[in-house]
C-alpha positions as CSV (number, residue, x, y, z in Angstrom):
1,X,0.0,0.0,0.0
2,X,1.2,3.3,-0.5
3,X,2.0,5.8,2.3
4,X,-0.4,8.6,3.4
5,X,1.2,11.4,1.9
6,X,0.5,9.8,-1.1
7,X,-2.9,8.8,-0.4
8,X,-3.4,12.3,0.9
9,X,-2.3,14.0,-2.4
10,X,-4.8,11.9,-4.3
11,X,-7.3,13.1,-2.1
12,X,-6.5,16.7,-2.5
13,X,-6.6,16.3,-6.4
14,X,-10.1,14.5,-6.3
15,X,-11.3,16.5,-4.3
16,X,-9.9,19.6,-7.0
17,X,-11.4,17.3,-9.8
18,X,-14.9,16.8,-8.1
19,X,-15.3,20.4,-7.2
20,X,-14.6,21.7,-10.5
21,X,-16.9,19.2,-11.7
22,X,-19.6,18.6,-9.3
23,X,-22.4,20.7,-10.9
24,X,-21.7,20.1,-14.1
25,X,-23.4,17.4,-16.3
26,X,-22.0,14.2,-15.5
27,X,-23.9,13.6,-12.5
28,X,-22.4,9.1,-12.8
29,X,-18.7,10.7,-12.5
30,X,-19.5,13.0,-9.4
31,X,-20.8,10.0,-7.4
32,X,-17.6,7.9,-8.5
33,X,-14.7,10.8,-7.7
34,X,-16.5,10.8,-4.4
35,X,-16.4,7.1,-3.8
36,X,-12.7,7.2,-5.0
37,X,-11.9,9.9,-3.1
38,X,-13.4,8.2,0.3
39,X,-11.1,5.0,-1.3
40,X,-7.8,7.5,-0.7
41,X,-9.1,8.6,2.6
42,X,-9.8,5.0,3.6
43,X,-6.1,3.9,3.0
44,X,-4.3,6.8,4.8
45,X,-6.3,6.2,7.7
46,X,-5.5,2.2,7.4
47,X,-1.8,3.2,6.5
48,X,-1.3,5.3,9.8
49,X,-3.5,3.2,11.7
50,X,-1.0,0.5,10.9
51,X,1.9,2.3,11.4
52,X,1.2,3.7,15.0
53,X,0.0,-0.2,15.5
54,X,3.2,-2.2,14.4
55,X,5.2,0.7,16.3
56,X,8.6,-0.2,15.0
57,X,9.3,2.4,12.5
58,X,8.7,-0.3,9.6
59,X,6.5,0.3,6.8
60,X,3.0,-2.0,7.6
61,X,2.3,-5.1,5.4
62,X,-1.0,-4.4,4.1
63,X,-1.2,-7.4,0.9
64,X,-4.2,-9.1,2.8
65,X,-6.8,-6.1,3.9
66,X,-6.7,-4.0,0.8
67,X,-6.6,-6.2,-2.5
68,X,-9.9,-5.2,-3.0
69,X,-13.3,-3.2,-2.3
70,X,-14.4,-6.2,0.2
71,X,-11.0,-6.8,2.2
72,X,-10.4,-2.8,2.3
73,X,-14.4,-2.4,3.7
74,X,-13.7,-5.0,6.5
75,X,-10.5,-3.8,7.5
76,X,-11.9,0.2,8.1
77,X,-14.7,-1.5,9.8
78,X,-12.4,-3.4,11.8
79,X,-10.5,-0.2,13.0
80,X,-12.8,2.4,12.9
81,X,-16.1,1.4,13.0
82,X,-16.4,1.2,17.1
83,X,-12.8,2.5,18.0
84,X,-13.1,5.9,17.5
85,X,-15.8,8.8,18.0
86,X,-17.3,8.9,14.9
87,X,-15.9,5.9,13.0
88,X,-19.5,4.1,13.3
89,X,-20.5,7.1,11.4
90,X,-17.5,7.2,8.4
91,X,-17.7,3.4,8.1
92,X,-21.8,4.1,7.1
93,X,-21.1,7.2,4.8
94,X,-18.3,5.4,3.4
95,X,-20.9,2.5,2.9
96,X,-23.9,5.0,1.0
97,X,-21.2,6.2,-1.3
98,X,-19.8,2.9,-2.6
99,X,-23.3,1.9,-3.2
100,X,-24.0,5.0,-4.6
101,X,-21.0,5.1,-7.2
102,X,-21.7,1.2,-8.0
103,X,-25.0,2.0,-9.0
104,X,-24.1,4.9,-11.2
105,X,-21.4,3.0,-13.1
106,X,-23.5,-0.7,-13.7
107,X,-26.7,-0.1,-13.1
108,X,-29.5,1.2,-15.7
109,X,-30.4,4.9,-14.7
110,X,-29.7,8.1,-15.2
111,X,-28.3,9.6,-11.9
112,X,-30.1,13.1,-11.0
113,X,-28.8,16.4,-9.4
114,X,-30.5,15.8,-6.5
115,X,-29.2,12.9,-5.9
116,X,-25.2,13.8,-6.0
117,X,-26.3,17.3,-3.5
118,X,-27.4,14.7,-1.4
119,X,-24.2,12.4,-1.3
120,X,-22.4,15.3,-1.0
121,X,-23.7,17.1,2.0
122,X,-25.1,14.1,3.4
123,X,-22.1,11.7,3.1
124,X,-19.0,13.0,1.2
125,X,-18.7,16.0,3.5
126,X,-18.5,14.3,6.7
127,X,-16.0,11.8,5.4
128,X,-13.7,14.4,4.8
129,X,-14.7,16.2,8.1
130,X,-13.8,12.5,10.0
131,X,-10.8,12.7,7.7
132,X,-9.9,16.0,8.9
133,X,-10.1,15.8,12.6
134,X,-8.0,12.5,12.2
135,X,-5.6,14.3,10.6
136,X,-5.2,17.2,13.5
137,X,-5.3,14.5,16.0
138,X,-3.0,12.6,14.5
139,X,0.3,16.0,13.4
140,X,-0.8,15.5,9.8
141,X,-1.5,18.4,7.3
142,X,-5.4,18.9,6.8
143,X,-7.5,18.8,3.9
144,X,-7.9,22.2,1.7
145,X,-11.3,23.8,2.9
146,X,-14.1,22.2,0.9
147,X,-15.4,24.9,-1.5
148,X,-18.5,26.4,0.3
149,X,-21.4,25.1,-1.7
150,X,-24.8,26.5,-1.0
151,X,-27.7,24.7,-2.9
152,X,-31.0,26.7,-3.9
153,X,-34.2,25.6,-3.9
154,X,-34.5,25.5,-7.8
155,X,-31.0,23.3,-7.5
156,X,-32.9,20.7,-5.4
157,X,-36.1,20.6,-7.4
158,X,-33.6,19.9,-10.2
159,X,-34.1,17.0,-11.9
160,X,-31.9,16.9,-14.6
161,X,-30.1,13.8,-15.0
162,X,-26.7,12.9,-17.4
């Protein structure tokens, strides 16, 4: 796995991407950049977790708990979900999102507006919040600020769909 600086400038550029992107019509690809982007935050926090774990200095063996969607799911649940104020939380946003961006990539519909607002106030946002308070509790570097988005009315009733 690679370490969390790495992981952490990945996040910073999706986060770049997805902001730059968000409202514009490809509502499939906002709901993936976000689940990706929770992917990138997922492995820093299982690459530092780790590495205050093995306590040795040595970069953590991760071949078995993140090979894949599955084994990287179990593993955040495994360290997060009860172990630390507001991992029960992050583990079930994380959850919403990766169903969210499955659904836009393989199943039949057309994703709407409404429906990426929603993942993104309701469930990206406080994945990166988690993200950030880990970070200042743990001497790393924050995330850049989130770009304040406010949503209208007309934005919600929105039901445009790409």
């Amino acid at each position: 796995m690679a370490s969390f600086q790495y992981h952490f400038e990945h996040i910073e550029h999706n986060i770049a991407f997805l902001e730059s992107y968000i409202f514009v019509k490809a509502n499939d690809w906002a709901l993936t950049v976000m689940f990706y982007t929770g992917v990138h935050i997922c492995e820093a926090l299982i690459y530092n977790e780790y590495k205050i774990q093995n306590d040795k200095g040595e970069e953590p063996d991760f071949s078995q708990d993140c090979n894949n969607h599955f084994d990287r799911n179990n593993t955040i649940h495994k360290l997060f979900y009860y172990g630390i104020p507001g991992g029960t939380t992050f583990c079930e946003n994380y959850s919403i999102l990766d169903k969210a961006a499955h659904d836009a990539r393989y199943k039949t519909y057309r994703v709407r507006k409404r429906e990426v607002i929603d993942k993104y106030s309701n469930n990206f946002k406080p994945i990166t919040d988690f993200f950030n308070k880990y970070c200042v509790a743990n001497s790393h570097p924050k995330l850049s600020e989130l770009k304040k988005h406010t949503f209208s009315l007309d934005d919600l009733k929105d039901n445009s769909c790409i």
